[in-house]
C-alpha positions as CSV (number, residue, x, y, z in Angstrom):
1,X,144.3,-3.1,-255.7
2,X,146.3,-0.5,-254.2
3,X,144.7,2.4,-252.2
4,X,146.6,5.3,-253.0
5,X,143.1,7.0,-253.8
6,X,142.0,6.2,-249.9
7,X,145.3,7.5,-248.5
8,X,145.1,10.8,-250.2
9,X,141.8,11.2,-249.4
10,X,142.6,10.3,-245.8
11,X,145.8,12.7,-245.9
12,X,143.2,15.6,-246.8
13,X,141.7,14.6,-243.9
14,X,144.4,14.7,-241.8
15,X,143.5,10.6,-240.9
16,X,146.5,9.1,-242.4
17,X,148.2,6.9,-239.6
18,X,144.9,5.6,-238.0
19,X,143.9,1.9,-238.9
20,X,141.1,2.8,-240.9
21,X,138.5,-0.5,-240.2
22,X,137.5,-3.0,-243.0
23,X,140.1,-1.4,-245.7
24,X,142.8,-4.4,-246.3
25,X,146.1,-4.5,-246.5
26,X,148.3,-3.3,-249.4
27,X,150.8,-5.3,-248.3
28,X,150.3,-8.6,-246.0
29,X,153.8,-10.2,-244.3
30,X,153.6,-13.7,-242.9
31,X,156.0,-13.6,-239.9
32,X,156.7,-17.4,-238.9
33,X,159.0,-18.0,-235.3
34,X,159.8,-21.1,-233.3
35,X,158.7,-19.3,-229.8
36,X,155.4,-19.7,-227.8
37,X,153.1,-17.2,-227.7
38,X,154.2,-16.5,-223.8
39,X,157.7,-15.7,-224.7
40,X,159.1,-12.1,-225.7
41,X,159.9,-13.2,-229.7
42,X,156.4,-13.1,-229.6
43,X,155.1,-10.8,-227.8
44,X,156.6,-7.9,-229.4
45,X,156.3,-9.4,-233.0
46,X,152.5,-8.7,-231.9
47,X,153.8,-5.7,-230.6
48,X,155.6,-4.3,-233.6
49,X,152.9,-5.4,-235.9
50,X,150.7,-3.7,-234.0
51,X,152.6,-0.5,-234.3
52,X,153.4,-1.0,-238.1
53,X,149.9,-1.4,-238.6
54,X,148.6,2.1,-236.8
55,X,151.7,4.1,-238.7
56,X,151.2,3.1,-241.9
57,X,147.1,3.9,-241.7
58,X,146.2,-0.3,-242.2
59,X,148.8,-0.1,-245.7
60,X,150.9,-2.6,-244.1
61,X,149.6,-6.3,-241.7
62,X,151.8,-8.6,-240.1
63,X,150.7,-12.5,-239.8
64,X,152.0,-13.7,-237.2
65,X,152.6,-17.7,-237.0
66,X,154.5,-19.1,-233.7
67,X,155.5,-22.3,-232.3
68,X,157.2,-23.6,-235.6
69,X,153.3,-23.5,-237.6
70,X,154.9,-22.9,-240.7
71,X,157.8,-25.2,-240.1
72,X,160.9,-25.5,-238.3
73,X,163.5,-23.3,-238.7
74,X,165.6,-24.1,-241.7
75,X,162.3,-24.5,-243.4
76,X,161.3,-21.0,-242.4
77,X,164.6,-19.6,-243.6
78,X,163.9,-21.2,-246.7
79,X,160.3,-20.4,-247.3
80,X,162.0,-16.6,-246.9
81,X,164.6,-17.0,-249.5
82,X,162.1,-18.7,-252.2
83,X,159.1,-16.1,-251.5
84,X,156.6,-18.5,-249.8
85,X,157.2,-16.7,-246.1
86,X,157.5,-12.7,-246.2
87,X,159.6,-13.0,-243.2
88,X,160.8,-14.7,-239.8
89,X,162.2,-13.9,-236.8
90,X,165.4,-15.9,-236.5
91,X,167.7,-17.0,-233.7
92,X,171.4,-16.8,-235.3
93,X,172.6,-20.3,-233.9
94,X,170.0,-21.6,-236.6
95,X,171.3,-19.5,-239.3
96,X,175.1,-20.6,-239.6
97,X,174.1,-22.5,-242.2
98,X,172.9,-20.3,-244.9
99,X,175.2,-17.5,-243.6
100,X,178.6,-18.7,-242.2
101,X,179.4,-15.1,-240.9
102,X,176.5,-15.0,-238.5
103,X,178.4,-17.5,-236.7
104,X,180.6,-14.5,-235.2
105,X,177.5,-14.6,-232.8
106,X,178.7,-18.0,-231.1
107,X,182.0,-16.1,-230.0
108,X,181.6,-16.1,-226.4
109,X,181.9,-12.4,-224.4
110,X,180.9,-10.7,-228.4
111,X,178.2,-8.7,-227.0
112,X,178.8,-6.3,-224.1
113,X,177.2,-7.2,-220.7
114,X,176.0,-3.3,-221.0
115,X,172.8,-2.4,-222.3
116,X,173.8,0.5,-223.7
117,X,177.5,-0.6,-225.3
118,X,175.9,-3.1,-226.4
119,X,172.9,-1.5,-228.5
120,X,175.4,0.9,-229.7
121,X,177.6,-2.1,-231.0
122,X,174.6,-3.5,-232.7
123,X,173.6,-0.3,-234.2
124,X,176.8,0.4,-235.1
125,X,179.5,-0.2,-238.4
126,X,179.7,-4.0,-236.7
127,X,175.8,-4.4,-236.7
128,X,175.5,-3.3,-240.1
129,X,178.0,-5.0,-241.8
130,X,176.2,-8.6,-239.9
131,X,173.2,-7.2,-241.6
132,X,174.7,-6.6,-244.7
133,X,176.5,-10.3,-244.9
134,X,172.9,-11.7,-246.0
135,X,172.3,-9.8,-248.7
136,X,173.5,-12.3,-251.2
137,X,171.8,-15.0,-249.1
138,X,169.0,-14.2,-250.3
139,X,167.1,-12.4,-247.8
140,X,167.2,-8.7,-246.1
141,X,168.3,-8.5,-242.5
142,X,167.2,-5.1,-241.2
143,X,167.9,-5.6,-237.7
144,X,169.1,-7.7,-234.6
145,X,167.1,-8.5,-231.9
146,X,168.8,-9.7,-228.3
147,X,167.1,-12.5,-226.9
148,X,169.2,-13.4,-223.5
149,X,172.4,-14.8,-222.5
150,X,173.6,-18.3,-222.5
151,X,174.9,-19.9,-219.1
152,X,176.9,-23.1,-217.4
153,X,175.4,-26.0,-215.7
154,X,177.0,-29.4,-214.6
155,X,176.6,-32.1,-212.6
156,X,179.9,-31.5,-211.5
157,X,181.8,-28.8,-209.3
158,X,182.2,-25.3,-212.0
159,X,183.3,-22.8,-209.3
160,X,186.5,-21.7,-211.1
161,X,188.1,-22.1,-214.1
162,X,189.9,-25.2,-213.2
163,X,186.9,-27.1,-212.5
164,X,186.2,-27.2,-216.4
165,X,188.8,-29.4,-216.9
166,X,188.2,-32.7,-218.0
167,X,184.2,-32.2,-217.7
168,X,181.9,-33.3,-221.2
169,X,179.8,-30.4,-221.7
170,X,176.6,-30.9,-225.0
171,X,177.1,-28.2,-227.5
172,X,175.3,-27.2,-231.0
173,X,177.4,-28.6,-233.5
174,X,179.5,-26.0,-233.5
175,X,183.6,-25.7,-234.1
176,X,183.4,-22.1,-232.7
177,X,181.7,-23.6,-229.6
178,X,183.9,-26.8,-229.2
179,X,187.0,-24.7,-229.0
180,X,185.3,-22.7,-226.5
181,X,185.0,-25.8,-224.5
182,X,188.7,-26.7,-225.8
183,X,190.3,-23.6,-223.9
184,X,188.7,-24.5,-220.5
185,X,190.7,-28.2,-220.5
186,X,186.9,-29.6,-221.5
187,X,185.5,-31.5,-223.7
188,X,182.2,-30.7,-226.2
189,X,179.8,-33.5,-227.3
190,X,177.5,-32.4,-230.5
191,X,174.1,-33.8,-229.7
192,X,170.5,-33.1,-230.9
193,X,168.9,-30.7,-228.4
194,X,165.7,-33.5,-228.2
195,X,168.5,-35.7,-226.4
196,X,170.0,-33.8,-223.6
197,X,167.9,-34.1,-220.3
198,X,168.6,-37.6,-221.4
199,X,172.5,-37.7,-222.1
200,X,172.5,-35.2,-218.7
201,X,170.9,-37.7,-216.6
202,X,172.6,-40.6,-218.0
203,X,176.3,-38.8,-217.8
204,X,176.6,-39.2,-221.5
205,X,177.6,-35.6,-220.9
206,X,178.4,-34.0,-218.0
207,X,176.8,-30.4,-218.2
208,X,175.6,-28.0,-221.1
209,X,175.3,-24.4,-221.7
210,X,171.8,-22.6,-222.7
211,X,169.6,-19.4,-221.4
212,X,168.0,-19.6,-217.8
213,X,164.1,-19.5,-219.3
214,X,165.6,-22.5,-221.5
215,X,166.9,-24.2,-218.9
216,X,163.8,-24.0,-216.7
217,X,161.3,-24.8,-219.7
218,X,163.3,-28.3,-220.3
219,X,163.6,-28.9,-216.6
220,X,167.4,-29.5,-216.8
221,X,168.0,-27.9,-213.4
222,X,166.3,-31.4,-212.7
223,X,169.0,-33.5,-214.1
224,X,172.4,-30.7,-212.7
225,X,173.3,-29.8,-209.7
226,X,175.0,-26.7,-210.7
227,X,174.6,-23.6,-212.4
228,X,176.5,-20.7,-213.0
229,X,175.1,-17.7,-214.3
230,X,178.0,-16.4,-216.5
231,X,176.2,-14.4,-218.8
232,X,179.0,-16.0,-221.8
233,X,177.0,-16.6,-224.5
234,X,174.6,-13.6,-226.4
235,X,171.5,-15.5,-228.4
236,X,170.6,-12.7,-230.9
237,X,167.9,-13.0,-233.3
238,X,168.1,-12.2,-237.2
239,X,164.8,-10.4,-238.3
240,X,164.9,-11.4,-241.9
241,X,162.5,-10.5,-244.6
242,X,162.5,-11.7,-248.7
243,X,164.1,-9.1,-250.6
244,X,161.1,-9.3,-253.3
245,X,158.6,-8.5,-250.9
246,X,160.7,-6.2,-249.0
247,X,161.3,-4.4,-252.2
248,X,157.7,-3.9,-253.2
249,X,157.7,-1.8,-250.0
250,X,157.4,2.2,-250.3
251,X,159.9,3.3,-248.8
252,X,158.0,5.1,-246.0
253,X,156.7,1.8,-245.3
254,X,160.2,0.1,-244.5
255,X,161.6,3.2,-242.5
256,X,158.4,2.7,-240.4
257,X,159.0,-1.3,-240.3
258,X,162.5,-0.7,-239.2
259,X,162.0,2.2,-236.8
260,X,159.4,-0.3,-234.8
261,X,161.6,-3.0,-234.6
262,X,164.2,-1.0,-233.2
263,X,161.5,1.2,-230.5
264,X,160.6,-1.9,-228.8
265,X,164.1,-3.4,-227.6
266,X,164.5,-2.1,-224.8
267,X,160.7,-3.3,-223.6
268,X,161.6,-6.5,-225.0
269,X,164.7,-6.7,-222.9
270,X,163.4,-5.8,-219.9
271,X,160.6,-8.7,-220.5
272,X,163.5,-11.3,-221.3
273,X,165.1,-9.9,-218.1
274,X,162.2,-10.5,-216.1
275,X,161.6,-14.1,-217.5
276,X,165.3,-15.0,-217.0
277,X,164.7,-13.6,-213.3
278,X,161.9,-15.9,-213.0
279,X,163.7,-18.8,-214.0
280,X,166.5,-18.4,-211.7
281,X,163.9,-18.4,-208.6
282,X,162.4,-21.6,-209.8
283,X,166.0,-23.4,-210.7
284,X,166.9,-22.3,-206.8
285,X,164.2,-23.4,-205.3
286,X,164.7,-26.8,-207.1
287,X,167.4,-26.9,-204.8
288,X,170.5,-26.4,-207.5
289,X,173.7,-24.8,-206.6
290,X,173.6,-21.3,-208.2
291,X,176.7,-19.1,-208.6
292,X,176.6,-15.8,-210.0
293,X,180.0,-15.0,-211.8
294,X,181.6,-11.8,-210.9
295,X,183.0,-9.5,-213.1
296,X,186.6,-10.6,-212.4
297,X,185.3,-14.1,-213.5
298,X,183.9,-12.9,-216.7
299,X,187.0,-11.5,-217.9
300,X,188.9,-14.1,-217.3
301,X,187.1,-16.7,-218.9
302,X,186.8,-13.9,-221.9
303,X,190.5,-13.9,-221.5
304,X,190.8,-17.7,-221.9
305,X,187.8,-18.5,-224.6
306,X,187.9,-15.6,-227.1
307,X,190.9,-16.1,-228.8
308,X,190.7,-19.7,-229.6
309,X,187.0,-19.3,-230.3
310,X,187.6,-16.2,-232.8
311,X,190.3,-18.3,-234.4
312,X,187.6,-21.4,-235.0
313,X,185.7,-19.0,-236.7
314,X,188.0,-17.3,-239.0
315,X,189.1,-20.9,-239.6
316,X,185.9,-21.3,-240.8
317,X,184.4,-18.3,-242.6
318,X,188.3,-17.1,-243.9
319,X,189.0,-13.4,-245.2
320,X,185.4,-12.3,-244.9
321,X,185.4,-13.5,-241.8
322,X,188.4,-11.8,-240.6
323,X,187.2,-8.9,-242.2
324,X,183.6,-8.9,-240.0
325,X,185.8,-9.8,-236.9
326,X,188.1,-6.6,-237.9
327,X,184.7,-4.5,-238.2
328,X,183.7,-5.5,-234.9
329,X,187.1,-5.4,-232.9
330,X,187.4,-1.3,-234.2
331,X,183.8,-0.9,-233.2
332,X,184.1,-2.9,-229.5
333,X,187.4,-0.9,-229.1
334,X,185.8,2.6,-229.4
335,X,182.4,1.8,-227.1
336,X,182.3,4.0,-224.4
């Protein structure tokens, strides 16, 4: 039953916006995410609920289930689309399959290493239009969430450009990503994620590219001798919610919903920031060459790996494709 009645009586009261105890939920979202409950996914989930809670005086709770409880990931996306899961928190590189477009994401150098360019690119004509792509998927995207950077390592020498060459590097099963690989005179091996500390210390493959908390949670700095820290690959997440329950929301309720999601980026950045910092000590102290990549570096291997890379996609996605990279070109053009 709805409590309208409550909530005016609380407005005359001048309570609305304070969690009122023991009155439940109008509306209850399951939230279901692959993290632990130590990483930043899910620690500001909490967060946000937490917030969404207090600001819509108890109308609103989220559920919050980590650690893949309510399945893996396609599952999740799944559950979202048929109604069975109100929402989940999504990293993109899982979502190429239900949405093509959102494989812009895998274009290496898309996001800008600035904070601020790049929340203005995200909340920008660019952003929106991503969002927008998965509204005939199915679902409602309201907003992107970044969740670190993507970075080298090898077993072999990667200390320019020209070391690439020749070198087997694991990818996602990606075309975007191969021809990233393609334009630095490597070669990319699709394998299951499950297999790679293997294939690494076997040389089925000779390095691999992933985030630094990644890299230290699967112990690969224990199986490479090198790393460099090149910052080319943005892992964003997709928070998606089912249209039919996002619907049944007043719309007071999703402005708050959005609004929170938004208000804790930049705390959830600086978390994933200090994670990521964390890593890197560990991954040194392992004893594993580390490079940092200057910025010289970066734009040269933008330089080399964009074009092909964009050209995979388009190649993959056609005109609406080239459309969302025309959307996002205008909009990177015009940060300032």
């Amino acid at each position: 039953m709805k409590s309208n009645f409550i909530l005016a009586a609380l407005t005359a009261m001048g309570l609305v916006g304070a969690a009122v105890p023991g009155m439940a939920a109008d509306y209850v979202a399951k939230i279901g995410h692959l993290e632990s409950t130590q990483q930043s996914r899910h620690i500001f989930l909490e967060k946000v609920g937490e917030l969404v809670k207090e600001r819509t005086g108890g109308e609103v709770e989220f559920q919050i289930f980590p650690q893949g409880q309510l399945g893996d990931q396609r599952q999740m996306n799944e559950g979202v689309q048929l109604g069975t899961l109100e929402a989940t928190v999504a990293p993109a590189a899982f979502l190429g399959g239900f949405n093509p477009l959102v494989s812009i994401l895998d274009i290496p150098y898309l996001i800008p290493e600035d904070a601020e360019k790049a929340a203005e690119l995200r909340d920008g004509p660019f952003g929106q239009a991503l969002l927008d792509s998965f509204s005939d998927k199915g679902m409602v995207a309201i907003d992107l969430w970044p969740n670190g950077k993507k970075q080298f390592t090898s077993n072999d020498p990667i200390d320019t450009l020209a070391d690439f060459k020749g070198q087997k590097f694991r990818v996602m099963d990606s075309s975007i990503l191969i021809e990233q690989f393609n334009a630095l005179g490597a070669s990319a091996i699709a394998l299951p994620f499950g297999e790679l500390y293997t294939s690494l210390q076997t040389g089925v493959v000779d390095g691999e590219e992933n985030p630094l908390d990644t890299i230290k949670a699967m112990k690969f700095y224990e199986v490479q001798k090198n790393l460099v820290v090149s910052d080319h690959g943005a892992m964003e997440d997709v928070i998606l919610f089912n249209p039919t329950f996002w619907s049944s929301l007043p719309e007071k309720d999703q402005k708050i919903i959005k609004d929170a999601f938004a208000e804790v980026i930049p705390e959830l950045t600086a978390h994933k920031a200090a994670a990521v910092a964390s890593a890197l000590e560990t991954i040194k102290e392992a004893g594993t060459n580390v490079r940092i990549a200057d910025a010289a570096e970066r734009t040269e291997l933008r330089d080399v790996m964009f074009g092909p890379a964009s050209d995979a996609y388009v190649k993959k996605t056609g005109d609406a494709g080239q459309a969302l990279l025309d959307i996002y070109q205008e909009s990177y053009d015009a940060l300032k």
